[in-house]
Legacy VTK file of the C-alpha trace (Angstrom):
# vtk DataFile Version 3.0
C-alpha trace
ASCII
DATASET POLYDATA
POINTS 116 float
-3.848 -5.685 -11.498
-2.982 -7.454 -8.647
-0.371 -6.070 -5.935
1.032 -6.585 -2.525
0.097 -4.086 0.522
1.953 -3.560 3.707
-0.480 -3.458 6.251
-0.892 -2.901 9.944
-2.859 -5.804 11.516
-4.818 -5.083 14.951
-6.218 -8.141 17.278
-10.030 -7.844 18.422
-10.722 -10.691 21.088
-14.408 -11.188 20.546
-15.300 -14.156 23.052
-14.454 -17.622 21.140
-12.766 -15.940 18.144
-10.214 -13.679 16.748
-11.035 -10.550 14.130
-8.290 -8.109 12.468
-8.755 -4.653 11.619
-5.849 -3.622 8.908
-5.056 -0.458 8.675
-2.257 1.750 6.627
1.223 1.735 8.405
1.565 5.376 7.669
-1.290 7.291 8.026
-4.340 5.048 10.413
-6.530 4.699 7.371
-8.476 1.388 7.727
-8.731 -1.064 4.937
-12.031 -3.488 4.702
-11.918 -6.455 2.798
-13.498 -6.458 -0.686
-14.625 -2.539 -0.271
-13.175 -0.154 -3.133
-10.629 2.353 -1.830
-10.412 5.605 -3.424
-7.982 8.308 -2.756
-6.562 11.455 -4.931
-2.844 11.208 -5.880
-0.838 13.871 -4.885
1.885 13.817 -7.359
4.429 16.615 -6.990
6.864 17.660 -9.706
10.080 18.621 -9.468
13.004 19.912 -11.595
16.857 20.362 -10.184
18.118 24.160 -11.608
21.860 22.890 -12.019
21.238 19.487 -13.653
17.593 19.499 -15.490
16.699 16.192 -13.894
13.436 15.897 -12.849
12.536 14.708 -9.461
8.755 12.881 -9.301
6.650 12.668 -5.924
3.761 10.579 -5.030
2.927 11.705 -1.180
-0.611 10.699 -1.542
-2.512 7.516 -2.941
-2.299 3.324 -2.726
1.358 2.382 -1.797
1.734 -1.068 -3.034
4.161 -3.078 -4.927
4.503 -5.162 -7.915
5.874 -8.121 -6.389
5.569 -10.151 -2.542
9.898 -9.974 -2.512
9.760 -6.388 -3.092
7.448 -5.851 -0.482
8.602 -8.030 2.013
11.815 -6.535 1.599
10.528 -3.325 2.216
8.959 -4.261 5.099
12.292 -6.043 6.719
14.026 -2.866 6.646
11.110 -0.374 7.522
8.828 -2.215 9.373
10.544 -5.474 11.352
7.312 -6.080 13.536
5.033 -9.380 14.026
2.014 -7.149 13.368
3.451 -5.888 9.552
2.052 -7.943 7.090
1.742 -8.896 3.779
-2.039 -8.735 1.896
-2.996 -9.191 -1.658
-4.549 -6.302 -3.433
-6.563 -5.240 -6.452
-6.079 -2.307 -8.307
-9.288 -2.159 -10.430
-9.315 -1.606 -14.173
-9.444 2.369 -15.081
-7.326 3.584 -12.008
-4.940 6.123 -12.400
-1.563 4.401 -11.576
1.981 5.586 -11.363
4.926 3.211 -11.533
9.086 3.254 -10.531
10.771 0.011 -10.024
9.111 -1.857 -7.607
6.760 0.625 -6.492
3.087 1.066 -7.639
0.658 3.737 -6.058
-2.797 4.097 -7.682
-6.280 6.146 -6.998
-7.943 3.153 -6.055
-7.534 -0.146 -4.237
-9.776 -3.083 -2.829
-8.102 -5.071 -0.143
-8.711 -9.362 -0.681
-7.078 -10.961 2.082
-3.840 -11.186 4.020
-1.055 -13.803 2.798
0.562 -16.268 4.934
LINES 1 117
116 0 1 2 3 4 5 6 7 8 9 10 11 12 13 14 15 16 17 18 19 20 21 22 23 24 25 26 27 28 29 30 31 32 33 34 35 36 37 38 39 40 41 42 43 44 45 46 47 48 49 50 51 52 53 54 55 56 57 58 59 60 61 62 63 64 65 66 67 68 69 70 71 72 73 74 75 76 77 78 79 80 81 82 83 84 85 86 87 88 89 90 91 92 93 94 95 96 97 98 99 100 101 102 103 104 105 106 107 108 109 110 111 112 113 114 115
């Protein structure tokens, strides 16, 4: 399934050419291009005692989104900074995935590139 990440891009002046490092927004972990990502997902559970509804949390996994307007909305309101971008992702085939609206976090993740 393809997705769109919010990244973190860093500059690396190396003589005659540019490099990026990406990393998470959130939490410093680094993202290589084309290397499988794998992370638990910490889903918490939760049920309100006055009203039955229950309350699902995903605090850990692959934050991504379903679409590039979703995310670049997101990323207006949270993160309104030249070095907040927009890269395509994978999630591969057999990864444990929860969905809401416009929201997708998964177990595992391979980073492909960063869209313009």
């Amino acid at each position: 399934k393809v997705v769109i990440k919010i990244l973190h891009k860093e500059s690396i002046n190396r003589f005659f050419f540019k490099k990026y490092n990406y990393y998470s927004p959130f939490k410093d972990y680094k993202y290589i291009k084309g290397k499988l990502n794998i992370s638990p997902l910490g889903i918490n559970i939760n049920r309100s005692p006055e009203d039955w509804n229950i309350n699902i949390m995903v605090n850990e996994g692959f934050h991504s989104f379903l679409t590039k307007e979703d995310a670049n909305t997101y990323k207006t309101d949270l993160f309104n900074y030249s070095e907040a971008v927009l890269c395509k992702c994978i999630i591969p085939k057999g990864s444990t995935v929860v969905y809401n609206n416009s929201e997708i976090v998964s177990n595992q993740i391979i980073f492909i590139e960063e869209l313009k």
